[in-house]
N, C-alpha and C positions, 0 to 999 in steps of 0.2 A: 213251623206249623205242623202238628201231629194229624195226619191221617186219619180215617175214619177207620183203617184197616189195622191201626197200630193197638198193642195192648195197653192198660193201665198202667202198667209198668214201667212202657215205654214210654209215655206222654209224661210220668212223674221225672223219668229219667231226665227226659229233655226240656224240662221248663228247670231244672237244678242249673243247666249250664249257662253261660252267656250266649246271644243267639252270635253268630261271628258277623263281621259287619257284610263280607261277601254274602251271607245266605240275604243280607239287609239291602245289599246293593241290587241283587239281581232278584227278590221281591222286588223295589220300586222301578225295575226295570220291564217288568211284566205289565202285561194290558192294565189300563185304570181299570181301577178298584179302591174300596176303601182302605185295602190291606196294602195295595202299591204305594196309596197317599199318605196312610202311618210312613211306611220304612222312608219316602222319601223325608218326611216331617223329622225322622229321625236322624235320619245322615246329616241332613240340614242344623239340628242341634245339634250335633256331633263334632261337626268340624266347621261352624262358622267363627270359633273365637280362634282358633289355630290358624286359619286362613287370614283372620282381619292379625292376629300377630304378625303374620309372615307380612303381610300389610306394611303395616307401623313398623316393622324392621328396617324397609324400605326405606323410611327415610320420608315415609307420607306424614302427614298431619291427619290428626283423630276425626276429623270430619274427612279431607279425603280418603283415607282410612274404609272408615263406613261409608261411604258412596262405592267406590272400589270393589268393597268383599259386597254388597247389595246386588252389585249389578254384574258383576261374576257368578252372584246366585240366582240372580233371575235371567242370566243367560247359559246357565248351566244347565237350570230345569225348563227354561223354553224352547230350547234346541235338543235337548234330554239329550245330553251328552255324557250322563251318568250310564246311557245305555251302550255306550262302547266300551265301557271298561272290562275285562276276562281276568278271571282266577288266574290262568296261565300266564298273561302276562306281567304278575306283581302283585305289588302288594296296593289296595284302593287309595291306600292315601297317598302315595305318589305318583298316582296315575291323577286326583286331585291336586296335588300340590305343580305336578305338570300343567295341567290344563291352565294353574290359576297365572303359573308364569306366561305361558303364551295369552292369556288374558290382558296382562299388563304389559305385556311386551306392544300387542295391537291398541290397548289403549294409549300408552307412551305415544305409536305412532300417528294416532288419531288426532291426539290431544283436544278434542274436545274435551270443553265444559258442561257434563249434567248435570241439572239441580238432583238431588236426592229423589229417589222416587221414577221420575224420569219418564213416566207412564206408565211402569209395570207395576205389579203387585209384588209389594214388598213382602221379603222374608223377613219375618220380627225379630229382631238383635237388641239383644240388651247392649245399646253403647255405651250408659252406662257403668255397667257393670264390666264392660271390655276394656273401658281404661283404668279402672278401677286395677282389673285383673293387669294388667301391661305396666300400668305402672311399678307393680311390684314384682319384675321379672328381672333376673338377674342381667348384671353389669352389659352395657353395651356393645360389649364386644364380642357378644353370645351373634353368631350368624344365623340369619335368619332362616337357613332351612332347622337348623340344630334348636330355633328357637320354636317353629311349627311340630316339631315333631315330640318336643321338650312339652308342650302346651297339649297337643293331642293324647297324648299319655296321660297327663294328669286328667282331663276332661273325660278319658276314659275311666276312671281310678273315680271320681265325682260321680259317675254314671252307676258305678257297683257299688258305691256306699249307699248310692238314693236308695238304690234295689234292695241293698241288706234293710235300710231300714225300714223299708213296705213291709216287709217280710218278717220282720221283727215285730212291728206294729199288726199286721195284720192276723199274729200268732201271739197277741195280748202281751210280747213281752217288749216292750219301749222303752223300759228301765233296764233292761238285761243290755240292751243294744245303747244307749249311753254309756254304759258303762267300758261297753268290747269297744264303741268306738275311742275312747281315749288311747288306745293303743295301737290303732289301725296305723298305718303308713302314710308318713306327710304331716300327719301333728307334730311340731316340735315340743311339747309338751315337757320331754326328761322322762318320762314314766319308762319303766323296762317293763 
């Protein structure tokens, strides 16, 4: 977020880069606000298909699947436990990918049965669209930390196309930007 104190220049500067997800964590880690409620809204898009992969890796089922990563999510931001995460100590998504195994570890031990929902407010998941994604993820034998991290990449990479082409579109050129994306990274297309 650019300053009142900063120049023109500077604010152009910094809306050209990605915002990094730490500056994203530790906004939604600041007092409520509506700027706290974005970045969390954003984290939350960010890494709930990489999480429900590392799920589905496990060896769940697509329904306990989505219960699992739901209620990891609404025990993540009930207890804001996104608010102990620190830049020093690593990098946010395995400081997420930790939490979500100790999640499952205590659920394991729990074993209780929630229905979906469970009383909390649910985080919206396209499920989907999540099996959709999962089913077309390489051969089984891809481990699931290597398949969370394989999945967060790409979701990242989905996040800077959306962006180029706001930006595209927003600067009237929507035809210029069809055409660069056929050559973007991740089309199997053939085109050089």
């Amino acid at each position: 977020m650019a300053s009142s104190s900063q120049s023109p220049e500077s604010t152009d500067t910094a809306r050209q880069f990605t915002t990094t997800h730490w500056s994203v964590v530790l906004t939604a880690g600041s007092e409520s606000s509506p700027v706290a409620q974005a970045a969390l809204e954003t984290l939350c898009r960010s890494y709930w298909y990489p999480l429900y992969a590392y799920v589905r890796r496990q060896g769940h089922s697509p329904e306990d699947a989505q219960d699992l990563t739901q209620e990891f999510f609404a025990r993540f931001l009930e207890k804001q436990i996104f608010r102990q995460a620190r830049p020093e100590r690593g990098r946010f998504r395995s400081f997420l990918l930790t939490s979500l195994k100790h999640f499952l570890v205590n659920e394991w031990h729990r074993a209780t049965a929630r229905k979906r929902g469970g009383g909390h407010t649910p985080v919206p998941l396209d499920t989907v669209l999540a099996e959709r994604l999962y089913s077309r993820e390489p051969a089984r034998d891809l481990a699931a930390d290597k398949l969370y991290e394989r999945s967060w990449a790409l979701a990242l990479l989905e996040q800077v196309r959306a962006r180029l082409r706001e930006e595209y579109a927003a600067e009237g050129r929507s035809e210029r930007f069809e055409i660069v994306e056929q050559f973007l990274a991740g089309d199997e297309s053939g085109l050089s």
